[in-house]
N, C-alpha and C positions, 0 to 999 in steps of 0.2 A: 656042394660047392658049385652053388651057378655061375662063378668067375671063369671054373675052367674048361665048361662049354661054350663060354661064349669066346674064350681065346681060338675056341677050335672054328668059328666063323668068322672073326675079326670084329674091330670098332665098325665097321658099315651094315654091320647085317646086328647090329646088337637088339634091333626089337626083334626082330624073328626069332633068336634064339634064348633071348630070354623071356619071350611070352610061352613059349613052347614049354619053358621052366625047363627045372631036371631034379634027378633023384639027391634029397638030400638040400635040396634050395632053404633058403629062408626069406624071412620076408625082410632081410638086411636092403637097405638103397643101394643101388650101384653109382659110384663117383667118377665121372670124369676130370681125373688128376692135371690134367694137360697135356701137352705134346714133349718127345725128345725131336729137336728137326738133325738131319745129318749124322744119323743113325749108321749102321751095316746097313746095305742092302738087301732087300727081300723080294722074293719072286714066288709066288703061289695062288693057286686055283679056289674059287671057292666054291661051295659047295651048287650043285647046279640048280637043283630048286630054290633052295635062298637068292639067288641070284635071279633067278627065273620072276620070284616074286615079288623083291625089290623089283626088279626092271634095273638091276643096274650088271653091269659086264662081271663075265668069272675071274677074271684074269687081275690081278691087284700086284701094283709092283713100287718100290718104292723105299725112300732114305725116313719117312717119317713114321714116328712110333707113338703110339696114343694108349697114353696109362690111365688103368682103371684100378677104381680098389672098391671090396665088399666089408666093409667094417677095417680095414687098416688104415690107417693114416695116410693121406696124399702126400703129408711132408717123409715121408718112408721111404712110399714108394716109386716118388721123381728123386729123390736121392740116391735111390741103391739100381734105378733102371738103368743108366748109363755105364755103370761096371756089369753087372748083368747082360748088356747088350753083348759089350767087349767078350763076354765067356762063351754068348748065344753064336755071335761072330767064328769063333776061332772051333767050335769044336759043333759034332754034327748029334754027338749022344742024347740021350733024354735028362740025362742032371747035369743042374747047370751049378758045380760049385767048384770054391766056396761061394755059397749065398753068403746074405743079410744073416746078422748073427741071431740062432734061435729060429732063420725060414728052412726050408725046405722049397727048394726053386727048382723046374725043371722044364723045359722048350717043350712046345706041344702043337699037336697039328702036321706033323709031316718033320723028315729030316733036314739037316743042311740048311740052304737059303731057301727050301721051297715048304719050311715051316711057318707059320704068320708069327710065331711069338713063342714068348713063355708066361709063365704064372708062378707066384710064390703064395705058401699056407702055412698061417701059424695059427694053432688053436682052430676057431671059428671063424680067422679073418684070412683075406687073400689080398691078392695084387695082381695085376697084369698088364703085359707090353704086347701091343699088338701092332703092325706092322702096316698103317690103316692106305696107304697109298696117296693120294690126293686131296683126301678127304681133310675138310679143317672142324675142329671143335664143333665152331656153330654146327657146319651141315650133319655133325654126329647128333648133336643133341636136335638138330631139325627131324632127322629118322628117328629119334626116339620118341620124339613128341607126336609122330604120327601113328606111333604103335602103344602100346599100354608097356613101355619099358619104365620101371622105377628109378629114375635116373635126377638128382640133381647139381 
């Protein structure tokens, strides 16, 4: 499930982290589903080589949320982000339920507000909200396209 490492670096660092792959990846596309704007707030660090490497700052803070999916439906996963968020909002645990009926949803990357998101798994498919700061679509899919991220 390379959705739910790249939840753990956010939508700005998504070629680094999935050129890197991970155990258990596939060769599924990754989809940028679009944006939630006026989200919860999030505050959190990133990783300091990814950051290093980008050239972009550790520090990501911010009301917008940028949904990805690995074989799930984008119509799913902007639909079920937004009560998702409200669960990620209110509690600091790692399951975030009730999910989408038949996910398994849970925050990742850190506790509270200084988690970047969560991720839901069903089968072989996922979804994820990531917390991307400033960042808009274009300039996600700009980093992507400068890295070998499978993304369209």
């Amino acid at each position: 499930m390379r959705l739910l490492v790249i939840t753990v670096g956010a939508a700005i660092v998504l070629a680094a982290t999935l050129v890197a792959g991970a155990p258990g990846g596939t060769s599924a596309q990754l989809t940028i589903c679009g944006q939630v704007k006026h989200g919860p707030a999030a505050d959190w660090q990133l990783n300091a080589s990814v950051a290093r490497a980008l050239g972009v700052s550790r520090h990501v803070a911010g009301t917008t949320w940028t949904v990805l999916a690995e074989g799930a439906p984008c119509t799913v996963a902007m639909k079920d982000t937004p009560a998702l968020l409200r669960l990620w909002a209110k509690t600091s645990g790692t399951r975030l339920a009730p999910g989408p009926k038949g996910w398994v949803c849970g925050r990742v990357g850190g506790t509270g507000k200084a988690s970047p998101g969560g991720a839901c798994t069903k089968g072989g498919t996922d979804f994820a909200f990531i917390e991307s700061g400033p960042y808009s679509i274009a300039q996600i899919k700009r980093l992507a396209a400068t890295g070998s991220l499978p993304v369209r």
